[in-house]
C-alpha positions as CSV (number, residue, x, y, z in Angstrom):
1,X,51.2,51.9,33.3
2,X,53.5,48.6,32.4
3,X,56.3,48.5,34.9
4,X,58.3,45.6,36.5
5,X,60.1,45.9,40.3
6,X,63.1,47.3,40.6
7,X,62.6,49.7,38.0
8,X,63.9,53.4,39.1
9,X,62.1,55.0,36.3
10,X,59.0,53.5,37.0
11,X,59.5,54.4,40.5
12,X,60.1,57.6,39.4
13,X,57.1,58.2,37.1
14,X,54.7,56.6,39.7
15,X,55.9,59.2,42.0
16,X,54.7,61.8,39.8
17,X,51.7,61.1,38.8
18,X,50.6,60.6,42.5
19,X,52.0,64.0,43.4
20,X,50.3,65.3,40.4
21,X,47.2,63.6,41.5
22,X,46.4,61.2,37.9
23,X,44.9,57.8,38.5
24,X,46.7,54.9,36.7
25,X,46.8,51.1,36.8
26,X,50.0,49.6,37.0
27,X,50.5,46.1,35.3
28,X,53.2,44.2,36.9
29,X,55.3,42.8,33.4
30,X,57.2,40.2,35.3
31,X,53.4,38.7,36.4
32,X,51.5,39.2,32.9
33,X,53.0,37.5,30.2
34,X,51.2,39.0,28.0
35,X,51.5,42.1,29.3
36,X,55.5,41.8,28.4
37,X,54.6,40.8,24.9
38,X,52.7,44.0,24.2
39,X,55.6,46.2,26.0
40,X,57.7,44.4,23.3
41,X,55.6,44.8,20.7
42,X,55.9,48.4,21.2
43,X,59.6,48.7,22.0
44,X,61.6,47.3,19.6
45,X,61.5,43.7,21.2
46,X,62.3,45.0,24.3
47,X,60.4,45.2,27.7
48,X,61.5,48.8,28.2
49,X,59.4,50.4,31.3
50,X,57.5,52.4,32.1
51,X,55.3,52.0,28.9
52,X,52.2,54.0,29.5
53,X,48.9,53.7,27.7
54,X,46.0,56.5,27.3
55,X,43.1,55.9,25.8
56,X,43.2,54.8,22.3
57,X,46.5,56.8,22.0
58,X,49.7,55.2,21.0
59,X,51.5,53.7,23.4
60,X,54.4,55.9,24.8
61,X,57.3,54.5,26.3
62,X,59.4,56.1,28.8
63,X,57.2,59.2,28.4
64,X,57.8,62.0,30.8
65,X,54.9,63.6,33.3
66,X,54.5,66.3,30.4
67,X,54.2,64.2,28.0
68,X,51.5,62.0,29.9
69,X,49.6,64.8,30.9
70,X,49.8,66.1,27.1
71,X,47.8,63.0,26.3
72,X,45.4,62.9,28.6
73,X,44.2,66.1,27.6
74,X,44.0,64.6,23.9
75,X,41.5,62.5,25.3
């Protein structure tokens, strides 16, 4: 999960998938430049968080807890 301080949604999403009990690895965008440069490269220039990656599966940014878990289970 690509995330950067301060960010409510991130916060928010982290929250979940603990209570739900999925392991992720947060990657701190504001530390990892290139990190930021692959959350732009997959929103539009921007470094919109939380950008979540499964597996080979596109990156999804912003997804919701559904939409996470939908993925995993592609995998």
């Amino acid at each position: 999960m690509y995330w950067r301080p301060g960010c409510v949604f991130c916060i928010k999403l982290r929250t979940q998938l603990r209570a739900a009990r999925i392991p992720y690895r947060k990657v701190n965008i504001w530390r990892d430049p290139d990190a930021a440069a692959f959350v732009r490269g997959v929103a539009d220039g921007n470094e919109t968080v939380p950008t979540v990656v499964v597996g080979d599966q596109p990156p999804m940014v912003n997804p919701s807890l559904a939409r996470i878990r939908q993925a995993l289970a592609a995998v």
